[in-house]
C-alpha positions as CSV (number, residue, x, y, z in Angstrom):
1,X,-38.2,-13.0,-62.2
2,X,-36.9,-9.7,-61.8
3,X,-39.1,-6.2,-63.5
4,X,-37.2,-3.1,-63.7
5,X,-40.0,0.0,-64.1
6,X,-39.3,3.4,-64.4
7,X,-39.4,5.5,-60.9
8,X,-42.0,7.7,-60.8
9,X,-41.9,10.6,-58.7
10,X,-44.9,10.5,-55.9
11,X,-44.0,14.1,-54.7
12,X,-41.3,12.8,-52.3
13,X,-38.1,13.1,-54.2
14,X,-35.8,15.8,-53.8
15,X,-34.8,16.5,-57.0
16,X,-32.4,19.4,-56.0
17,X,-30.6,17.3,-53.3
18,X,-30.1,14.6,-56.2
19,X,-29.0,17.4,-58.6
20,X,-26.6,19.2,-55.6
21,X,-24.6,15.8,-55.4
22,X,-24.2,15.2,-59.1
23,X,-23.2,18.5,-59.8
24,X,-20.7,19.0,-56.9
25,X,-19.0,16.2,-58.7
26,X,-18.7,17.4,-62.1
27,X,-21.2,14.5,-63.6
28,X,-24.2,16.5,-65.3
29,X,-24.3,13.8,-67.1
30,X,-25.5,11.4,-64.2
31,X,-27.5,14.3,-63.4
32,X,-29.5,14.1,-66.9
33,X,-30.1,10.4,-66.1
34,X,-31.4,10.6,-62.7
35,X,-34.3,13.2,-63.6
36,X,-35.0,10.6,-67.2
37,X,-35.5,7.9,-64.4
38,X,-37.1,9.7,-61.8
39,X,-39.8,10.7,-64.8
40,X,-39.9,7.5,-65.7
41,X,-38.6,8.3,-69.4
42,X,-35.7,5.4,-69.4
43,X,-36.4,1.6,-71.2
44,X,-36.2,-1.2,-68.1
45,X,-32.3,-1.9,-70.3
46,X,-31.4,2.1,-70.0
47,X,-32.4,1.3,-66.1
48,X,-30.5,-1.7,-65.8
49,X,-26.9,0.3,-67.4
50,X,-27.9,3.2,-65.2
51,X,-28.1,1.1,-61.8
52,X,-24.6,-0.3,-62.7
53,X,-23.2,2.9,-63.4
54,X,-24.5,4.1,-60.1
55,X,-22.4,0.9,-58.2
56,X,-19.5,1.5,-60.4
57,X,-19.0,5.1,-59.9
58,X,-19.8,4.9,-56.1
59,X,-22.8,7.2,-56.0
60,X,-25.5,4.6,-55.2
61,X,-24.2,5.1,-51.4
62,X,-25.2,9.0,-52.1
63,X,-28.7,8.5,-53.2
64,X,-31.9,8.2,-51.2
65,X,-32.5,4.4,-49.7
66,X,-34.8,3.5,-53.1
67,X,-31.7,3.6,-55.2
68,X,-30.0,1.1,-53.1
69,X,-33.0,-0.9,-52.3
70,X,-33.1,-1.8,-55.8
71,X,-29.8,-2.5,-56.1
72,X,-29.6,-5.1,-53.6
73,X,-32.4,-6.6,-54.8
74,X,-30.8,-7.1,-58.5
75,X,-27.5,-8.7,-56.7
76,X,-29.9,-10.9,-54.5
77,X,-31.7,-12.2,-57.4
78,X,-28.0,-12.7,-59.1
79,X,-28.6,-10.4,-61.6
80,X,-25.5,-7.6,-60.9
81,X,-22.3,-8.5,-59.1
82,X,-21.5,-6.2,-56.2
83,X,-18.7,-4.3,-58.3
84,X,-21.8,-3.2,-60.6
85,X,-21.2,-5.6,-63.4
86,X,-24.3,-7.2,-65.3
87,X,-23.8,-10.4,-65.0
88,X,-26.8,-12.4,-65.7
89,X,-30.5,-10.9,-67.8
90,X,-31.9,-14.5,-67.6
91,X,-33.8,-13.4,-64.5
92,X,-35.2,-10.4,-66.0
93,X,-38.4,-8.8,-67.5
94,X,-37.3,-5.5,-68.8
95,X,-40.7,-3.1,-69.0
């Protein structure tokens, strides 16, 4: 079984680095929905849509090591392809 939680910041998250890279690329948008996770104000299916976007529009290899970490772990468990595609909820226990 796979839970998706909200991040919650612990003080060590550089919000400005996160908000440098989004902005330098034109995606405020991105931008928006890395502070709603990082203050833990997305659903576990608004988390799910958000990892995929970050495979699918490359930025995942950007982001600090948590990003990615939880990544892998939702293509190890089968639940995301490695193109960022949602492939399979069965596994999953959306908080």
């Amino acid at each position: 079984m796979v839970e998706l939680y909200a991040c919650r910041d612990d003080g060590g998250t550089d919000f400005n680095t996160l908000i440098e890279i989004c902005m330098a690329e034109g995606s405020f948008n991105l931008t928006s929905k890395i502070i709603d996770y990082e203050t833990g104000q997305m659903t576990g299916w608004e988390i799910l849509d958000f990892y995929s976007e970050l495979v699918k529009s490359g930025y995942i290899n950007q982001l600090q090591g948590h990003y990615g970490r939880q990544v892998r772990h939702l293509m190890d468990e089968g639940v995301m392809d490695e193109q960022g595609n949602i492939v399979d909820t069965s596994k999953l226990t959306l908080l």
